[in-house]
C-alpha positions in Angstrom: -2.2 23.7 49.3 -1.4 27.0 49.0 -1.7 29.7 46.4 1.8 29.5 45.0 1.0 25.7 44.5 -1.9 26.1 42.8 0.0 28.3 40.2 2.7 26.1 40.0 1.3 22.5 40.3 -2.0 23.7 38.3 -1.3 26.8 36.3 -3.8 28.4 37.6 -3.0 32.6 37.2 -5.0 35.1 38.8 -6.3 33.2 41.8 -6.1 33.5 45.2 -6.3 29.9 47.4 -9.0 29.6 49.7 -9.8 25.7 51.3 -9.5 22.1 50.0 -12.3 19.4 50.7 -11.9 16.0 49.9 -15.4 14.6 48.2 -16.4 11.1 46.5 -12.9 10.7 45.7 -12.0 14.0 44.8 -9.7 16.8 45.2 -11.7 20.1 45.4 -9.9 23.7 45.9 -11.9 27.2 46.2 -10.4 30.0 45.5 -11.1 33.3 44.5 -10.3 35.6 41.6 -7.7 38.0 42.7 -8.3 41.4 42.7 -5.9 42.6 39.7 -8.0 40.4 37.2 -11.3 42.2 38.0 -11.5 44.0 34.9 -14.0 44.7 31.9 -13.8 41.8 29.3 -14.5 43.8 26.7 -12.2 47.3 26.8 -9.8 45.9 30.0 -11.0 48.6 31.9 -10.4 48.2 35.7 -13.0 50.9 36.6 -16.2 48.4 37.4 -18.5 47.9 40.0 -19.6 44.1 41.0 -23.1 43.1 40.3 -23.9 39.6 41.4 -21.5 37.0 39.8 -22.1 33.2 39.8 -20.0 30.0 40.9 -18.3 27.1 38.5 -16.2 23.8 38.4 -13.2 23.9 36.5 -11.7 20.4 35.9 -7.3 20.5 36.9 -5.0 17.9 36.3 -5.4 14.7 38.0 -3.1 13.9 40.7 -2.4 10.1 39.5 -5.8 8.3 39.4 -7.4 11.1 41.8 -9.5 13.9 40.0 -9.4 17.5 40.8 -11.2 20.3 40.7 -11.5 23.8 41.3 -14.5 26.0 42.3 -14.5 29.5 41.5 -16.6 32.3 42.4 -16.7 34.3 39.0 -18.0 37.9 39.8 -20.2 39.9 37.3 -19.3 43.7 36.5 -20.7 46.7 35.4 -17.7 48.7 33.4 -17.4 52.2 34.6 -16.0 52.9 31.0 -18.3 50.9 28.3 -21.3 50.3 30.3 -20.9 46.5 29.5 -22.3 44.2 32.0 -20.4 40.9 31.6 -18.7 38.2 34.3 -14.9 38.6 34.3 -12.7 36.8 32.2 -11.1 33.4 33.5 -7.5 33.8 32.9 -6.9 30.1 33.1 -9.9 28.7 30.6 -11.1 29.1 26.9 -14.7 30.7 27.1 -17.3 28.8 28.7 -14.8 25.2 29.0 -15.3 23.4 31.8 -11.7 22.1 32.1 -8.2 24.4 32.6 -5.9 24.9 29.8 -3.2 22.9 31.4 -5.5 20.1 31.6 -6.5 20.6 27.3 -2.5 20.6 27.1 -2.6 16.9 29.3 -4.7 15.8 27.0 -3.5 16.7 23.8 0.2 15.1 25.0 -1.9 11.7 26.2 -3.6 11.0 23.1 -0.6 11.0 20.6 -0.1 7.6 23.0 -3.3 6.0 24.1 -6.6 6.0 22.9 -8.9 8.6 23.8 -11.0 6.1 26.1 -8.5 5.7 28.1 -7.4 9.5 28.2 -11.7 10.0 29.4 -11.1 7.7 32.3 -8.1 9.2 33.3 -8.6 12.9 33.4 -12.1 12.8 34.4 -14.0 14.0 31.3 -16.3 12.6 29.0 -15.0 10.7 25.6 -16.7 13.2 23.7 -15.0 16.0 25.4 -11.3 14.5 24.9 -12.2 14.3 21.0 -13.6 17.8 20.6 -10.1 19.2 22.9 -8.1 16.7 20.2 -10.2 17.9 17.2 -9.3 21.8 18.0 -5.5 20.9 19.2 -5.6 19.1 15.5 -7.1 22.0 14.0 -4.5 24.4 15.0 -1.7 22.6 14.3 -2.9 22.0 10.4 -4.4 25.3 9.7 -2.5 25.7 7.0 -0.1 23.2 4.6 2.6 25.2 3.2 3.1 24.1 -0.3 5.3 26.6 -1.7 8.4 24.2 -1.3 6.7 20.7 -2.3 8.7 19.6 -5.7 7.6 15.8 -5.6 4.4 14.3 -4.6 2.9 11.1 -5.1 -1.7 10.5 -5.5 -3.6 7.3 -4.2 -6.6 6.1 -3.1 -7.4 4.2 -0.2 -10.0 1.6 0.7 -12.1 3.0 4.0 -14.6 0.3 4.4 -17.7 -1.3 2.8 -20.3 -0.5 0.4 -16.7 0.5 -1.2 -15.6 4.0 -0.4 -12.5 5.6 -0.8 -10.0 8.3 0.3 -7.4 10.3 -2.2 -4.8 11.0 -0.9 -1.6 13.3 -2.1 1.5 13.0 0.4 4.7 14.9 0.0 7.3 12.1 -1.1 9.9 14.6 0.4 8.7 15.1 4.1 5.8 12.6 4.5 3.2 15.2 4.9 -0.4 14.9 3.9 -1.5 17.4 1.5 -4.7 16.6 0.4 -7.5 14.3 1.6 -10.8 14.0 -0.7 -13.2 12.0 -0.6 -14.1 9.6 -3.3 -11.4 8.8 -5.9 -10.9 10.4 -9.5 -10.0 13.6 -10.4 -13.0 14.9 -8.6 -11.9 14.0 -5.4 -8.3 16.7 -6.3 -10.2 19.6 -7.1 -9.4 21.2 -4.0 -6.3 20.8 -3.8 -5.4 22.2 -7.4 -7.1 25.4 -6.1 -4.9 25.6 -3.3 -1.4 24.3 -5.2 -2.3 27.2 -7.6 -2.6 30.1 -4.6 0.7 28.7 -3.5 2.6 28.7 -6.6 4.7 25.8 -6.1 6.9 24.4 -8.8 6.1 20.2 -9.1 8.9 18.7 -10.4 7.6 15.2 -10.5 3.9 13.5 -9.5 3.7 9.5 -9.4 0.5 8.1 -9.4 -1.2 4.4 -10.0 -2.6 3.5 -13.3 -5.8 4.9 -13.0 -6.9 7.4 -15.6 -8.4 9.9 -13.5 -5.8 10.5 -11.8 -3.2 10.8 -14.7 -5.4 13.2 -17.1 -5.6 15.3 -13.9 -1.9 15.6 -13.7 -1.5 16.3 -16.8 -4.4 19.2 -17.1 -3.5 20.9 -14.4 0.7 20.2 -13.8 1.5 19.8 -17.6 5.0 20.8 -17.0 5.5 18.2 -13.8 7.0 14.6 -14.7 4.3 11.9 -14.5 5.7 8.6 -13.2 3.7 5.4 -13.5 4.5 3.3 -10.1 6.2 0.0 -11.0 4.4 -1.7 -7.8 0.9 -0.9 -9.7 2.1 -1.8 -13.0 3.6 -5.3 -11.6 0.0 -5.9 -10.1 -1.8 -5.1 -12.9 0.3 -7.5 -14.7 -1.0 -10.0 -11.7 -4.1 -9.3 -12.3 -4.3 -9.9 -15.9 -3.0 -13.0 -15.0 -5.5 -13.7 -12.5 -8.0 -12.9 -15.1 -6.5 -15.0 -17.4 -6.4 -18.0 -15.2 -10.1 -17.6 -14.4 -10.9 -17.6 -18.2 -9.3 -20.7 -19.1 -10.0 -22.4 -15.6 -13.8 -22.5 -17.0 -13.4 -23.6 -20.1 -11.5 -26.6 -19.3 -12.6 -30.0 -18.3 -12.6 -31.3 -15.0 -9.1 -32.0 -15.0 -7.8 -28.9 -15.9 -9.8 -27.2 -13.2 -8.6 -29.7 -10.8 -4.6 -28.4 -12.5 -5.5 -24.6 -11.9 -7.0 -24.8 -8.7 -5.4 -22.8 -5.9 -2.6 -21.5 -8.3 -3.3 -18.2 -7.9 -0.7 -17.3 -5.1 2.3 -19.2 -7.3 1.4 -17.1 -10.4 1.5 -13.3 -8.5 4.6 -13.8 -6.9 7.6 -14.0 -8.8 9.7 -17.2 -9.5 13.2 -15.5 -7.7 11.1 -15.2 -5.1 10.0 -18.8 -5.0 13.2 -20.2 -5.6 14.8 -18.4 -2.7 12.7 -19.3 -0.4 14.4 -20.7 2.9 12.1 -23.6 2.8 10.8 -23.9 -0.9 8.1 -25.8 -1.3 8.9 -28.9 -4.1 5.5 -30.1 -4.6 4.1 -26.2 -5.0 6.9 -25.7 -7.7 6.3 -28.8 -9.3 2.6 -28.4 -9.3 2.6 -24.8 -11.0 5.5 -26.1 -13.8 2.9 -28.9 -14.7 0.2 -26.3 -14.9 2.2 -23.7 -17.1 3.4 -27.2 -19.5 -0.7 -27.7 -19.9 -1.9 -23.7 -20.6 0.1 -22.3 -23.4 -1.6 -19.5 -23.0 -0.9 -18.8 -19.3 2.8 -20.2 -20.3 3.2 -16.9 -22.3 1.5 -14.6 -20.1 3.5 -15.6 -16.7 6.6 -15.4 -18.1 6.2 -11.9 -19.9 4.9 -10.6 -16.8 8.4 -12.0 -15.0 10.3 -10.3 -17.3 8.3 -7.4 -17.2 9.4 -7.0 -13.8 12.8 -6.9 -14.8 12.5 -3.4 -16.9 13.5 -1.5 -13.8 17.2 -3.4 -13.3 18.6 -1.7 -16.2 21.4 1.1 -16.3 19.7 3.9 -18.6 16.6 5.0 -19.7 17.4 4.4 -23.5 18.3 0.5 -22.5 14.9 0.2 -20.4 13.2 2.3 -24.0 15.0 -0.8 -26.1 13.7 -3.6 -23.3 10.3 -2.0 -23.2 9.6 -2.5 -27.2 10.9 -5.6 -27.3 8.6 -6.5 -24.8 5.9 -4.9 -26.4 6.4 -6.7 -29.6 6.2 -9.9 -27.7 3.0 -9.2 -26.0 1.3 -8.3 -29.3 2.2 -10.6 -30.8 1.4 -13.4 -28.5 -2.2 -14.2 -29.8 -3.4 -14.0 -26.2 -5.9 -11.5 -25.8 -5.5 -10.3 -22.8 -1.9 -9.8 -23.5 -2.7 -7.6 -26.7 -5.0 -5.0 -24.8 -2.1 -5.0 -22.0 0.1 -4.0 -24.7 -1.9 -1.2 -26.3 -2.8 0.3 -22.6 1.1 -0.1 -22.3 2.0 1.8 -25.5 0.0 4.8 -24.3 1.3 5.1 -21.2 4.9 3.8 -22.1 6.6 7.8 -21.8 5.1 7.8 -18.2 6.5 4.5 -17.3 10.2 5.3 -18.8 9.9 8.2 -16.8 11.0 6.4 -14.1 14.9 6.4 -14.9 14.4 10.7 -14.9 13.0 10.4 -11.0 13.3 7.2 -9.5 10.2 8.2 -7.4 7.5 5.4 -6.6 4.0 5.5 -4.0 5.8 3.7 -2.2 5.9 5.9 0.6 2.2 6.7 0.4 1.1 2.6 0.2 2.8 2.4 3.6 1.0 5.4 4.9 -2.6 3.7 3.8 -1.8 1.0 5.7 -1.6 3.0 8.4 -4.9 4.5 7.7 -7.0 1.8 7.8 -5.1 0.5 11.0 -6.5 3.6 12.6 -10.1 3.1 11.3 -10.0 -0.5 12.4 -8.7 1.1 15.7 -11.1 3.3 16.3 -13.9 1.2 14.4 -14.5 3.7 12.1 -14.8 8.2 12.4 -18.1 9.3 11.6 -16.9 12.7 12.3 -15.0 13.7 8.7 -13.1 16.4 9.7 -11.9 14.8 12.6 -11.0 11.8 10.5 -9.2 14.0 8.0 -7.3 15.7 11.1 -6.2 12.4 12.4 -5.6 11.6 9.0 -2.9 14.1 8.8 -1.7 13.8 11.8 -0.3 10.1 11.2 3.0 11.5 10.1 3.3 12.7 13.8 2.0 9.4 15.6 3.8 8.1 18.1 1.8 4.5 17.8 
């Protein structure tokens, strides 16, 4: 191994090759300092005099499965110049780090790819060593979200684990990126990030959120000028679960027979008949089984096949057809004497501008339901982050994931 080699293979600058011993499975180089990095670390003064200095391991890039290292004689200094007594600075390592910067660089690269175990066992450093290099290469690379350019964006929460806690989360339907993480869910948890979309002064065209309040009189307080879209995946499962609800209600006042009739029909009554119907293998007896049950429950009759042709609202050609489609339907649901289906309605008719607004952007959360999935794929991974920054950061840094 010579000097050259060590610059080369190791990136280590400003030193000067001295032996290689071969130790408990190890690689380990000494070297020296070379004489034109002897300087002051505070004003870069090269008038000093050595006083004393002291010795330290510096952890390289492994050669394959073999670890090496590099020990250093680090001299102290007295500056001629400043009078500040300090050890020279390593041009090859941050601060007091124990490991190269080629070897922080190693990491970062292995750990958009395996887990951060496995990156320990390979490079020779402890687990919580390869977070904290991953946590500060995150760090940097989301210092700053530039928001001047965002135009449509699209708020969620996510389920993190149990007693029930959640993430909000605001994604950029037009790149992907994360823009916001809070914790909780509500307007609360966007209080931050109104702050920082104010400071940026970007112009929101459109913002499509779920059907929870919070989030919509948030919109609407601080982006009164932006579009606010109602998703039609939330609406369709709010619908679902109305009819859940509904099933549940009659299932217990029935007699034993009509429990036995609405038992295990939930599934059937959430997913839509086309669905059913084009099944490759469609099952006769399920089909059969659910028209029997709709013959016997009026009630659930009306309610399932609203909620089918609700789902139809967002096949037609214009907004002033969809306008027509949605009264209509309206009517119907108010008029149904089911009581679940008239407080659907009302909730409808205030929200009905947001829902219609739609066929202006044909936007949905889509995108951003995807991305939770995601999310709790990497908490399952990882069984859980204790560390919230570092969750947040790797969070963010899904867009970019290789796995």
């Amino acid at each position: 191994m010579s000097t050259s080699q060590l610059y080369h293979n190791q990136e280590l600058k400003g030193i000067k090759y001295l032996r290689t011993k071969y130790a408990s499975g190890k690689t380990i180089y000494y070297g020296t300092i070379s004489a034109s990095y002897i300087k002051c670390s505070k004003c870069n003064s090269t008038s000093v005099m050595r006083s004393g200095g002291v010795t330290r391991t510096f952890k390289l890039l492994p050669t394959g499965k073999r670890q090496n290292c590099l020990r250093l004689f680090i001299p102290r200094v007295v500056c001629n110049e400043c009078g500040t007594v300090r050890q020279v600075t390593v041009p090859f390592a941050e601060g007091r780090k124990s490991y190269t910067r080629a070897l922080a660089r190693y990491v970062l690269c292995l750990c958009q790819f395996i887990p951060l175990k496995y990156v320990a066992e390979l490079c020779g450093l402890s687990w919580d060593t390869v977070k904290q290099i991953h946590k500060e290469g995150l760090r940097r690379k989301f210092k700053r979200i530039k928001l001047k350019d965002v135009r449509q964006i699209a708020i969620d929460e996510v389920c993190i684990g149990r007693p029930r806690k959640f993430l909000t989360i605001v994604l950029d339907l037009d790149t992907g990126q994360v823009l916001h993480i809070g914790r909780g869910k509500g307007a609360d948890a966007l209080k931050g990030f109104w702050l920082r979309l104010s400071h940026s002064k970007a112009k929101i065209e459109a913002v499509c959120t779920d059907m929870a309040s919070g989030y919509m009189s948030a919109v609407k307080q601080h982006l009164p000028e932006a579009l606010l879209i109602i998703d039609h995946f939330h609406l369709v499962k709010y619908m679902n679960d109305k009819l859940t609800l509904l099933r549940r209600q009659l299932a217990r006042e029935a007699d034993d027979e009509g429990k036995e009739l609405l038992k295990g029909m939930r599934w059937l009554l959430v997913t839509s008949r086309k669905k059913l119907e084009n099944e490759k293998n469609p099952r006769e007896a399920d089909m059969a089984a659910l028209d029997e049950a709709l013959r016997e429950n009026t009630p659930l009759y009306i309610a399932y096949y609203l909620k089918e042709e609700l789902a139809s609202l967002w096949s037609k050609q214009s907004k002033i057809e969809a306008e027509s489609f949605l009264d209509s339907w309206l009517t119907k649901a108010e008029g149904s004497g089911v009581d679940i289906l008239e407080k659907v309605a009302k909730w409808l008719i205030r929200v009905k501008s947001n829902i219609l607004n739609w066929f202006d952007y044909q936007i949905s959360s889509g995108k951003l339901e995807s991305f939770n999935g995601k999310i709790r794929r990497l908490l399952k991974n990882t069984c859980g982050l204790r560390d919230q920054e570092y969750m947040f950061l790797r969070i963010q840094n899904l867009m970019y994931a290789k796995t």
